[in-house]
Biopython code that builds the backbone (N, CA, C, O; Angstrom):
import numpy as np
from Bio.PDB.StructureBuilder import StructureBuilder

atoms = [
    (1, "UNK", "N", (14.885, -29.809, -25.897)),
    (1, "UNK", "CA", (14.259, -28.532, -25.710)),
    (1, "UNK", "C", (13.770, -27.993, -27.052)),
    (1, "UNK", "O", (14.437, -27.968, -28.086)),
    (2, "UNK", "N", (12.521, -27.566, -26.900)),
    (2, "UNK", "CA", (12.012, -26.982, -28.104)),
    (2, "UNK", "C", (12.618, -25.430, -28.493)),
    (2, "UNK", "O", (12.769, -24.460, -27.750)),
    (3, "UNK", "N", (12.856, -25.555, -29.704)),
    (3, "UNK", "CA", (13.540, -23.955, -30.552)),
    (3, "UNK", "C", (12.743, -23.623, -31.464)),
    (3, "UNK", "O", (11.921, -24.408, -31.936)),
    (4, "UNK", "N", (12.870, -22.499, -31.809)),
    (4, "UNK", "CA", (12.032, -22.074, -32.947)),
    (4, "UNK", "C", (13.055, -22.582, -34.301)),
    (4, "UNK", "O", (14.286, -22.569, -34.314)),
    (5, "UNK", "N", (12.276, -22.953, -35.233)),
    (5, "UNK", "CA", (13.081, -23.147, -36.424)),
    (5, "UNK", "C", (13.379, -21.978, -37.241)),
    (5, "UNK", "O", (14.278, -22.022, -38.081)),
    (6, "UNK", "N", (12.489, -20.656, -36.991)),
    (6, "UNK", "CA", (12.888, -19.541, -37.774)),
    (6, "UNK", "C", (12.272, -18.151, -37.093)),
    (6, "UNK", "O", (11.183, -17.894, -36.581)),
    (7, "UNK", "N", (13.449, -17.397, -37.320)),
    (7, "UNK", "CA", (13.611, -15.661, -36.107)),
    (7, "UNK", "C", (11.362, -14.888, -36.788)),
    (7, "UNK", "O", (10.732, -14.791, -37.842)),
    (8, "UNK", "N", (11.228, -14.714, -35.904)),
    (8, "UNK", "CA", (9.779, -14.643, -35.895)),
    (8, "UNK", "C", (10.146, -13.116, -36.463)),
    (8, "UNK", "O", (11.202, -12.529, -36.224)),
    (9, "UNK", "N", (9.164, -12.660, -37.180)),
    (9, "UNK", "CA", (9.377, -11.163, -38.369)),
    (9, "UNK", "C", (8.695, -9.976, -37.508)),
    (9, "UNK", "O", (7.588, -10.188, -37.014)),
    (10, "UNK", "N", (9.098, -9.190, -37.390)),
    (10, "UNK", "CA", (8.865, -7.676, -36.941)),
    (10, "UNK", "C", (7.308, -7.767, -36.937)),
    (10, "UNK", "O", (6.748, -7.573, -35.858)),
    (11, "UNK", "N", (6.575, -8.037, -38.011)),
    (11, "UNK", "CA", (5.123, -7.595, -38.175)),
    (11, "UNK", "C", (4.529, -8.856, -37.551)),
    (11, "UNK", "O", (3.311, -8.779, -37.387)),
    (12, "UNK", "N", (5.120, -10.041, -37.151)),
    (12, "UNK", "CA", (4.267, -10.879, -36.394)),
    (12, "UNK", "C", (3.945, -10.484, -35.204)),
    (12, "UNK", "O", (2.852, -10.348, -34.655)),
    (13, "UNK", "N", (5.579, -10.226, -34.683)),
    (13, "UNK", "CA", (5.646, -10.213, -33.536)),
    (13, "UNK", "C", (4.930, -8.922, -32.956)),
    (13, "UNK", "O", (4.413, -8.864, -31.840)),
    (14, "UNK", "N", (4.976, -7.974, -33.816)),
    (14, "UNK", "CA", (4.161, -6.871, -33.413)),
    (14, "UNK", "C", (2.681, -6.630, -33.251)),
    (14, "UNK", "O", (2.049, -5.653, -32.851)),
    (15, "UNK", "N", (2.342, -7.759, -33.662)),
    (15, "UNK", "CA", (1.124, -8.127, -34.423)),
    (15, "UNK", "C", (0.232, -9.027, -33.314)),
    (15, "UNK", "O", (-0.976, -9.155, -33.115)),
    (16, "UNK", "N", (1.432, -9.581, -32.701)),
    (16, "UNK", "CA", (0.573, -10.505, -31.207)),
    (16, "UNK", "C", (0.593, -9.557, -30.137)),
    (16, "UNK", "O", (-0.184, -9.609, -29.184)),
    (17, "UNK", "N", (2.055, -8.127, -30.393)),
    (17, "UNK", "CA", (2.023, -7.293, -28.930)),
    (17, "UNK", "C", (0.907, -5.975, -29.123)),
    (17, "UNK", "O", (0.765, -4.903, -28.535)),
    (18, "UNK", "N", (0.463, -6.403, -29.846)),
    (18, "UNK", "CA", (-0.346, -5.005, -30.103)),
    (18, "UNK", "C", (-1.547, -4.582, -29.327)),
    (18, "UNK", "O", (-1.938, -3.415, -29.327)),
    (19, "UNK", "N", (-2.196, -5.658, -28.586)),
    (19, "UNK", "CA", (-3.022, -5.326, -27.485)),
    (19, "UNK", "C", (-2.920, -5.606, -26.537)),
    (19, "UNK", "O", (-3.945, -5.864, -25.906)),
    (20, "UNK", "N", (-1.551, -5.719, -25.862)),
    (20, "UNK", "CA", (-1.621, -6.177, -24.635)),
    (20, "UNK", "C", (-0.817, -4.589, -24.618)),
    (20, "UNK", "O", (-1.426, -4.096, -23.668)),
    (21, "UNK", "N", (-0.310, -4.024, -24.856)),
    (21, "UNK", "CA", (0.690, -2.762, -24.420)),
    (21, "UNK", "C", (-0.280, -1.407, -24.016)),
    (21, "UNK", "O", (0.006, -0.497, -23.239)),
    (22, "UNK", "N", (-1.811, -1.642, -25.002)),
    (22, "UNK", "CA", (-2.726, -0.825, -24.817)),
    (22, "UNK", "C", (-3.042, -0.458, -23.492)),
    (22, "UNK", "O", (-3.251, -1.366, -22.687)),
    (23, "UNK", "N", (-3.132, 1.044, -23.026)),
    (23, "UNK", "CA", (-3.544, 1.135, -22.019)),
    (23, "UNK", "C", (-5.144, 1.596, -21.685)),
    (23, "UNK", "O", (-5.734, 2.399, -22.407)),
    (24, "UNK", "N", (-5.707, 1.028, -20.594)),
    (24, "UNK", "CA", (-7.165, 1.385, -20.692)),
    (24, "UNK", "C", (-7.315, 2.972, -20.005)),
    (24, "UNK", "O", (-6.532, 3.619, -19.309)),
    (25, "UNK", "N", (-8.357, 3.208, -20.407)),
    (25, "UNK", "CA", (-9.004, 4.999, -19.587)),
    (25, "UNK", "C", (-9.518, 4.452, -18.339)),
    (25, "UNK", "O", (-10.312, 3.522, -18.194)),
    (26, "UNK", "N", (-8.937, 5.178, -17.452)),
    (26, "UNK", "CA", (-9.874, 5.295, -16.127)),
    (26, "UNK", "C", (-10.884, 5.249, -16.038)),
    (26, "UNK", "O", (-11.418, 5.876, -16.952)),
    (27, "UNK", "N", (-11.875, 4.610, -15.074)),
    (27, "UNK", "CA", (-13.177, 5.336, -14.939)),
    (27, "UNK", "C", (-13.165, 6.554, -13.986)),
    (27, "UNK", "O", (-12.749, 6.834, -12.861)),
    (28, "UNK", "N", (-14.125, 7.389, -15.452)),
    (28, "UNK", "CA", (-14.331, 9.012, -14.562)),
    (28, "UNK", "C", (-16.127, 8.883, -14.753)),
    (28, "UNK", "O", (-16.890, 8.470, -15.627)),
    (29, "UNK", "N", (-16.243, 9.460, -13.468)),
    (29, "UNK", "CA", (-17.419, 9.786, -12.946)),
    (29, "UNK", "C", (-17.718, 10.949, -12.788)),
    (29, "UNK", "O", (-16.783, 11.643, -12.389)),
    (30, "UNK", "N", (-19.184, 11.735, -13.027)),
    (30, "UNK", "CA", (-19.408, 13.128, -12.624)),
    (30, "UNK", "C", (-19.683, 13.105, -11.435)),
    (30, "UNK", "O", (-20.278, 12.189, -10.868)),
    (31, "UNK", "N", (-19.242, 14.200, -10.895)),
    (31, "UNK", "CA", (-20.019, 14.694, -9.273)),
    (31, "UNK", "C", (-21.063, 14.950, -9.183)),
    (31, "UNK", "O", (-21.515, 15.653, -10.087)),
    (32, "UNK", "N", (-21.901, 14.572, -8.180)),
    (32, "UNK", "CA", (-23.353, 14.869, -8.207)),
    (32, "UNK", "C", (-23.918, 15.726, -7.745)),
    (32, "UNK", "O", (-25.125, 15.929, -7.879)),
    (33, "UNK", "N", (-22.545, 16.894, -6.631)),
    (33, "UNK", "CA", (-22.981, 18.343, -6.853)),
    (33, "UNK", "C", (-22.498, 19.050, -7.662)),
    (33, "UNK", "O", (-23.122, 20.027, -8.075)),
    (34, "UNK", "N", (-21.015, 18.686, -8.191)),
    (34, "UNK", "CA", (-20.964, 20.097, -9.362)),
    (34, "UNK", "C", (-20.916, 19.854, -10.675)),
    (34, "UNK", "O", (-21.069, 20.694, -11.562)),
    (35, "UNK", "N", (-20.756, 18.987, -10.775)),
    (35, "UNK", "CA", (-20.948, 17.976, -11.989)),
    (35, "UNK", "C", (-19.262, 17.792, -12.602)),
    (35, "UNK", "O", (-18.989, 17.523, -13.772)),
    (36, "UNK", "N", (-18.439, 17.974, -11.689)),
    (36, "UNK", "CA", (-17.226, 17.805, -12.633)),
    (36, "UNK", "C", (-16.847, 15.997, -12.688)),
    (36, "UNK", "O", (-17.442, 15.083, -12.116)),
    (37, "UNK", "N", (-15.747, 15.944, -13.519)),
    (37, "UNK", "CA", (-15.947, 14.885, -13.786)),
    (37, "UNK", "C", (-14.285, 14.238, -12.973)),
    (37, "UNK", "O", (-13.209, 14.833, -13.050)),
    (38, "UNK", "N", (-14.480, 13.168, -12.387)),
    (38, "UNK", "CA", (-13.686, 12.424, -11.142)),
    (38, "UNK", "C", (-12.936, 10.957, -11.675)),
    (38, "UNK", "O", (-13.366, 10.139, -12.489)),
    (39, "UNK", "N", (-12.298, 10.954, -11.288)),
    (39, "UNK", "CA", (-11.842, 9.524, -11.065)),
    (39, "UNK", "C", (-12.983, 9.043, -9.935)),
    (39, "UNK", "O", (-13.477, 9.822, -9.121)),
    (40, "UNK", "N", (-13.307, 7.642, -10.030)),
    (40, "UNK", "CA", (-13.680, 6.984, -8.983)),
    (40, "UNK", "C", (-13.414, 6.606, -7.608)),
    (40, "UNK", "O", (-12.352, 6.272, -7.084)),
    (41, "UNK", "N", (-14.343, 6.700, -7.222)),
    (41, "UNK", "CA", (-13.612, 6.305, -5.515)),
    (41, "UNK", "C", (-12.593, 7.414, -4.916)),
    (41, "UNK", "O", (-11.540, 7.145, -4.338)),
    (42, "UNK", "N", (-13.076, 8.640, -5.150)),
    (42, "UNK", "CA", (-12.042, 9.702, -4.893)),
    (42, "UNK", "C", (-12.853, 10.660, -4.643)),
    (42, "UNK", "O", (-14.025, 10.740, -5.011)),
    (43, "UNK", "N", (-11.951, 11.782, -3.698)),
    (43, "UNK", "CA", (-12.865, 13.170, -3.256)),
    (43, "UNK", "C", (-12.603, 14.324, -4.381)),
    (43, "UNK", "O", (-11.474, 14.665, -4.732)),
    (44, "UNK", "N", (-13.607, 14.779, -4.805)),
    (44, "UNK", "CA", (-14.063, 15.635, -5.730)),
    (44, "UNK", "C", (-12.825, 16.698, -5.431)),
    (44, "UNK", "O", (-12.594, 17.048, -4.274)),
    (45, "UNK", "N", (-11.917, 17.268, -6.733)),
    (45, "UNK", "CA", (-11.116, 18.419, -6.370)),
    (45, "UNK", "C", (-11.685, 19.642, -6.716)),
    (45, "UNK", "O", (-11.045, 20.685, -6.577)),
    (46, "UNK", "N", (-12.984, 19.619, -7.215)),
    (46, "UNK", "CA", (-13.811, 20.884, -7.517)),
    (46, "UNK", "C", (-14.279, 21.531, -5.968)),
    (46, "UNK", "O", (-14.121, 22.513, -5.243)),
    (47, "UNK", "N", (-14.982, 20.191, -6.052)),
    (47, "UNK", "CA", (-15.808, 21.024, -4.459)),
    (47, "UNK", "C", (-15.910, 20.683, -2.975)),
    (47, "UNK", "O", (-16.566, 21.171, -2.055)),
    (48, "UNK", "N", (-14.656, 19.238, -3.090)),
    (48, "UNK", "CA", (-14.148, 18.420, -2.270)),
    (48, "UNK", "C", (-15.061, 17.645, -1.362)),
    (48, "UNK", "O", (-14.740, 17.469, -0.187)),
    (49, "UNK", "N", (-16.294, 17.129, -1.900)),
    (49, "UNK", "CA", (-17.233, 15.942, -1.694)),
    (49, "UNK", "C", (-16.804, 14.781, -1.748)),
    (49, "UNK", "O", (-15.723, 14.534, -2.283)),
    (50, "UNK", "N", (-17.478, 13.960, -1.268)),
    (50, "UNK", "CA", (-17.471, 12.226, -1.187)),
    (50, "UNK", "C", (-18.668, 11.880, -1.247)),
    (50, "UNK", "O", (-19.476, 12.782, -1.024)),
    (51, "UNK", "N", (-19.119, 10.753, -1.501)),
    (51, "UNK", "CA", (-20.115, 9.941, -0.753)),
    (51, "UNK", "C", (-21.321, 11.009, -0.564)),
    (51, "UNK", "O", (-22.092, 10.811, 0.375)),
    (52, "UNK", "N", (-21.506, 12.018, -1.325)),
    (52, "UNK", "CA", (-22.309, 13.103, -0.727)),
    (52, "UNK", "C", (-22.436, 13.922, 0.772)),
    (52, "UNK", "O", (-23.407, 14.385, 1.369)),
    (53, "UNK", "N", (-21.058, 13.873, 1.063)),
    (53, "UNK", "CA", (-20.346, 14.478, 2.011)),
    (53, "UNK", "C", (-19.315, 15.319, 1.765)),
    (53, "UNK", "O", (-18.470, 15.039, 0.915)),
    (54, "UNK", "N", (-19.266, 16.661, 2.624)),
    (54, "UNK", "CA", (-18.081, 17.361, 2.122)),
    (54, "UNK", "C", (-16.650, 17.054, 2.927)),
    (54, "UNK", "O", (-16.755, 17.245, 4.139)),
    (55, "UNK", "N", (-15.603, 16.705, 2.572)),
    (55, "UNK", "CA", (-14.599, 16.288, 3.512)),
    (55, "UNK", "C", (-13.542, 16.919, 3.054)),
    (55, "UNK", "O", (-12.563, 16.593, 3.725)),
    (56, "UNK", "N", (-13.306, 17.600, 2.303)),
    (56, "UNK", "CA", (-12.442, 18.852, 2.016)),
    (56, "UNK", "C", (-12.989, 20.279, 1.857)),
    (56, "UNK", "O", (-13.979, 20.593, 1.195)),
    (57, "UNK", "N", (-12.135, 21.152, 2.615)),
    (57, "UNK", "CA", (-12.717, 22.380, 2.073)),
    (57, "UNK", "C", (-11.756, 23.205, 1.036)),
    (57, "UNK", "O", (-10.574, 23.545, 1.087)),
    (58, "UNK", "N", (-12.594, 23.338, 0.264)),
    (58, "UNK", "CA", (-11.845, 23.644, -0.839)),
    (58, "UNK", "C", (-11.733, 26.092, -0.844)),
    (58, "UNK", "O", (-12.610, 26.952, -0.752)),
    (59, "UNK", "N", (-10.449, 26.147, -0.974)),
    (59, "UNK", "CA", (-10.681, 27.193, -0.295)),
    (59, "UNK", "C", (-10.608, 28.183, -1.842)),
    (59, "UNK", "O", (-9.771, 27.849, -2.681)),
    (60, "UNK", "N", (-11.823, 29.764, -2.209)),
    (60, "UNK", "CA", (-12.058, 30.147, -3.699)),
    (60, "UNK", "C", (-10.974, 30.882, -3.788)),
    (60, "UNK", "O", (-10.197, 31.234, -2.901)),
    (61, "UNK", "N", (-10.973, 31.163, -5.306)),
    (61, "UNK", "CA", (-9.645, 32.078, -5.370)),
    (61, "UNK", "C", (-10.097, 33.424, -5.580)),
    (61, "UNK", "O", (-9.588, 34.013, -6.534)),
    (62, "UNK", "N", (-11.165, 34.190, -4.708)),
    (62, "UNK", "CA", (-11.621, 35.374, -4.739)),
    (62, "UNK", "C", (-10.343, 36.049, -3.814)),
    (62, "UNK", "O", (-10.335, 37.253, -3.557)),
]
sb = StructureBuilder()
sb.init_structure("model")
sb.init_model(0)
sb.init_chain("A")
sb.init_seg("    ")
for serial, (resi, resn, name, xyz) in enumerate(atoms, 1):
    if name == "N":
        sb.init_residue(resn, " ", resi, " ")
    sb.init_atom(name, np.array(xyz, "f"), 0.0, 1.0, " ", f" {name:<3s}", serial, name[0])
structure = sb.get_structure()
């Protein structure tokens, strides 16, 4: 069985984990009626659109 011949050093090893731990940004999208900006594939929590459909009603805080 293969071994390492010597304990691998803090800055190597940190050095190979350093982009895999990275996390990526979501994609956000603007709405195309109010322009806020969304996660993808999701109903708008501004004005509760889809697909250029409204499927929530979003109720004001007047």
């Amino acid at each position: 069985m293969a071994v390492p011949k010597r304990k691998t050093s803090k800055a190597r090893r940190d050095k190979r984990r350093s982009s895999v731990w990275k996390l990526d940004q979501p994609g956000m999208t603007k709405c195309p009626k109010c322009g806020e900006y969304n996660l993808t594939h999701r109903v708008c929590s501004k004005c509760g659109t889809y697909g250029g459909k409204e499927v929530l009603e979003i109720k004001s805080e007047d």
